[in-house]
Each structure stands twice: as C-alpha cells, then as structure tokens.
C-alpha positions in Angstrom: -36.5 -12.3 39.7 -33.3 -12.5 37.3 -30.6 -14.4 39.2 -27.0 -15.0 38.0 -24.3 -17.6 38.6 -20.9 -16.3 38.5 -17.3 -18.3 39.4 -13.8 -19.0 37.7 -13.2 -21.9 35.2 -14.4 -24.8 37.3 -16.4 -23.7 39.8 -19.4 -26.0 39.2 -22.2 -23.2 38.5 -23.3 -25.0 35.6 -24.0 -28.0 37.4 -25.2 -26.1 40.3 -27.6 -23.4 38.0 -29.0 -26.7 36.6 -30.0 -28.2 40.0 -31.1 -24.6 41.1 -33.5 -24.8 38.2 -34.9 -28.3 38.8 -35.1 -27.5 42.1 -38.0 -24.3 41.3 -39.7 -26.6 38.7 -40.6 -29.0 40.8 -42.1 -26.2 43.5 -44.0 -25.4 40.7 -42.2 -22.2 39.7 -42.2 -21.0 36.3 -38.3 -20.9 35.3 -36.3 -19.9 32.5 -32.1 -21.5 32.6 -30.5 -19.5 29.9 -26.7 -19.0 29.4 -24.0 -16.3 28.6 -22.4 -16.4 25.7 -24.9 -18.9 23.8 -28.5 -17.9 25.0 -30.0 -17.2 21.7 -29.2 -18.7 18.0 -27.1 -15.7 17.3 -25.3 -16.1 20.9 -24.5 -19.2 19.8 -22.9 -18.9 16.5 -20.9 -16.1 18.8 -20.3 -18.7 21.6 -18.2 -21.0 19.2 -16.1 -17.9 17.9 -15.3 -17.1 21.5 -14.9 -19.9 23.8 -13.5 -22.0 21.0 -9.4 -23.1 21.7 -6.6 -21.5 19.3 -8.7 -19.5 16.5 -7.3 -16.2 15.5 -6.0 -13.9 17.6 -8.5 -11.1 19.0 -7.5 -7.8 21.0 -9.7 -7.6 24.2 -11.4 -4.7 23.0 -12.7 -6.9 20.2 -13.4 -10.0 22.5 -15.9 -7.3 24.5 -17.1 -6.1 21.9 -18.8 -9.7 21.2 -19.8 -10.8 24.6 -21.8 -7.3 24.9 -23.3 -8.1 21.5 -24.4 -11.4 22.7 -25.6 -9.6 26.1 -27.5 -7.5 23.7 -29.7 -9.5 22.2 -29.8 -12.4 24.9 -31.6 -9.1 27.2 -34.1 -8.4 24.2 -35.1 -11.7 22.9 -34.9 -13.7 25.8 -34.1 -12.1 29.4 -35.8 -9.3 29.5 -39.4 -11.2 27.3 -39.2 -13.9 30.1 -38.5 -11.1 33.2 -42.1 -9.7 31.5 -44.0 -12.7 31.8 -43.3 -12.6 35.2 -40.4 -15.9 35.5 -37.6 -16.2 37.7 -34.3 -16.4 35.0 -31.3 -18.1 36.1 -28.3 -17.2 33.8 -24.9 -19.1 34.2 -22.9 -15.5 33.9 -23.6 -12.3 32.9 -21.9 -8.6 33.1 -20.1 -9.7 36.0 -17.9 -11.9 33.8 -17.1 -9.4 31.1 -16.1 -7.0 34.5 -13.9 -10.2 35.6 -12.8 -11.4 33.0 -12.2 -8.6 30.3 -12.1 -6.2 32.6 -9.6 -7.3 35.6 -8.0 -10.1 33.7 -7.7 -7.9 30.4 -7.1 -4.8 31.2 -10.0 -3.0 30.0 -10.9 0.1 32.4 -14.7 -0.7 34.4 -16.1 2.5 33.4 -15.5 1.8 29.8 -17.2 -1.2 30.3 -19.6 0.7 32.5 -20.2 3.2 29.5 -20.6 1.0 26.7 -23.1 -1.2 28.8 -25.2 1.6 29.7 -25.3 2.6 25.8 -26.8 -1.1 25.6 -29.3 -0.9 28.1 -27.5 -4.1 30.1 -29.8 -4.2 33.4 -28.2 -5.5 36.4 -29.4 -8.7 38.3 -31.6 -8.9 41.2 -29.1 -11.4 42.9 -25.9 -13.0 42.1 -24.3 -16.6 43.4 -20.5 -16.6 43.4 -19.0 -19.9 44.0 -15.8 -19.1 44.9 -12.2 -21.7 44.3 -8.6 -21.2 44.4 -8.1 -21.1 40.5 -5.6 -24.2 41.0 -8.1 -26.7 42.3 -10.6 -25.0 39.6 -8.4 -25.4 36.5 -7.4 -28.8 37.2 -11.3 -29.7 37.9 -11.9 -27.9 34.3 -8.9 -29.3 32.2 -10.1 -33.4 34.0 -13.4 -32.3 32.3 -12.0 -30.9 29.4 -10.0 -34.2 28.9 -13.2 -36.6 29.9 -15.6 -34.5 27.7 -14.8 -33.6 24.2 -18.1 -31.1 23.9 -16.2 -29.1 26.9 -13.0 -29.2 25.5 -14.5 -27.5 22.5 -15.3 -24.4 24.8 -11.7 -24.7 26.7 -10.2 -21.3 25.8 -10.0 -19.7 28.9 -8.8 -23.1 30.0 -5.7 -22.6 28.7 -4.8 -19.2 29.9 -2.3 -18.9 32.6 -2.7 -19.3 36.5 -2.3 -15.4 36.7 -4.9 -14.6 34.4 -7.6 -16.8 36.8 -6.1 -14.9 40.3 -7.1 -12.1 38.7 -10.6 -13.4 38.0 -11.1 -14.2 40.9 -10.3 -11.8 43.0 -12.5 -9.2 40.6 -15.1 -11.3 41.3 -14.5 -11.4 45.2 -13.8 -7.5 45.1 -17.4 -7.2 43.4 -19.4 -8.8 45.8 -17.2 -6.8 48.2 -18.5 -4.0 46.6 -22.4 -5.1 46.1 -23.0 -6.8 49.1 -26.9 -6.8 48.5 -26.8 -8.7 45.4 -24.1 -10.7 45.7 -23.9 -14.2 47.9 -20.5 -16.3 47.7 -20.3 -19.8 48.4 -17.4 -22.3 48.9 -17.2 -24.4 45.9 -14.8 -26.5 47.1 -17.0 -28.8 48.9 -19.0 -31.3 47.6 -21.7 -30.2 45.1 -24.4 -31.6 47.3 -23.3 -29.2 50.5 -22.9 -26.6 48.0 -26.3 -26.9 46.7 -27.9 -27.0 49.9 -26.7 -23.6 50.4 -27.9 -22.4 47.2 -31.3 -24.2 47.8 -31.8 -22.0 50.9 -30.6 -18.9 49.6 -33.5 -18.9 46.8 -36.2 -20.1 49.1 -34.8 -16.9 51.5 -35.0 -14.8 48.2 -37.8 -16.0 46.1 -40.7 -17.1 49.5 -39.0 -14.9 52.2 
C-alpha cells in the first residue's frame, strides 16, 4: 500500500509520518518512510536547490519542473522497487503538493500539471492523510522551529512566503480531498500530536487489517 502525508508548512506530518512508521514496525510490518523532495541521492542534491531560503530566483514553471524530476526518479528507484516487494510506503508529500503548492499557489493550470505527470508515469497513492491548520497557527509553529532548529531553517523557503500564498495551499488541499473522497482522510492538526496520532493509528489499522 503507498500512503502519503500531505499539510501546509507546519502541520506536523513529519513527526506524525515518523510515528505512523514506528507504529507498523513494531506490528511487524515491512515499511519503507521515504520523502518528497529528498528521497533518493539525486532528490537530495535537488532538495537543497529547492527548499533552500533566498537562492536565485526561479519561474514556477522551472520550480515544477524539478519537483517532477525528483518525483521521477524517487517512483523508479525507490517507490515503485519497494511497492514491488510487496511494502507499505509512507511518503511525507507527493503530487498532491506540486497540485497545492505549484499549482493553486502558483498559478500553474492542473491539467498541465496533469499532462506533464502522465508523460512521467507519476502513479497516484492508495490513500492520503491531510492534516489540516489555519496557515497562521501553522507558520508560526514552522518559523518557532525554524528559529529552534538550524537544519529546518535551512529548508525554510516556503516559510517565508506570504499568508496568501499558504490560504491558497490549503484550501487546494482541502478542495482535493473534496474531490477524492476515497483516498483522501483529513485530520485536525491543531490538537495535540498524541490525539492526532491516535487518529492516524486507527485509520491504517482500518486500511492496512480491515
């Protein structure tokens, strides 16, 4: 099963994909935690160029143009190997960012995204956690972190974009899993992580024992 974990700039899905992980390691499940951009040695030579602050400029088709490529070979050297072996993958985001976030907050039309993706061969996940946040109360959780953790604050980009830019984030996000229902689960992320990953705990045992 390929599962992905989607939100705005501090949501907590990387501290909740990590528990989510644990959590099917100790049942005994074999489990692979990868991450989008940075999931491979060339994603992450491509993950410095893009999430790191200032830098030159970069015209959103050309900021696309590098997540796909890092979608690209993530899906044939590690996502799609792993999916073959028969292991659950959980993946802290995946297309649905580049639709959020370079498509909504960008500008960039979905069906060009839609078309180049297809070109790619980008498969779709079997499920997708959303934890959802008002972008104020996620930006100031992210910029505390930035400011506590210098290894984050060397991936704070999109940190610094403005409170319009997030809105828009998130509500692409929320209008997906308006529009996917079956894959998509959202979940408050604005309580505690422990409630929050209680949910998450019993929407895998729902998806993965039934």
């Amino acid at each position: 099963m390929f599962i992905t974990f989607e939100g705005i700039e501090g949501s907590g899905k990387s501290l909740q994909i990590v528990r989510a992980h644990e959590y099917l390691l100790k049942k005994g499940r074999s489990c692979l935690l990868t991450r989008e951009p940075g999931g491979t040695g060339f994603g992450r030579e491509l993950r410095e160029v893009l999430l790191r602050p200032g830098g030159a400029a970069r015209e959103p088709w050309s900021e696309l143009l590098l997540y796909l490529a890092d979608r690209h070979q993530h899906l044939k050297e590690v996502i799609e190997p792993a999916l073959a072996r028969g292991e659950i993958v959980l993946c802290d985001r995946y297309q649905d960012a580049t639709r959020a976030y370079q498509g909504a907050a960008r500008g960039i039309a979905p069906d060009a995204i839609e078309d180049v993706s297809r070109l790619l061969g980008v498969i779709e996940p079997a499920k997708t956690i959303l934890l959802d946040l008002d972008p104020e109360a996620g930006l100031r959780r992210a910029r505390r972190r930035n400011s506590l953790d210098p290894a984050a604050a060397a991936e704070g980009r999109f940190e610094d974009e403005d409170m319009a830019f997030h809105a828009r984030v998130r509500r692409a996000y929320l209008d997906l899993a308006e529009a996917y229902p079956q894959r998509f689960c959202v979940i408050s992320a604005a309580d505690e992580p422990d409630v929050v990953f209680a949910r998450i705990a019993a929407l895998i045992d729902q998806w993965i024992y039934g």
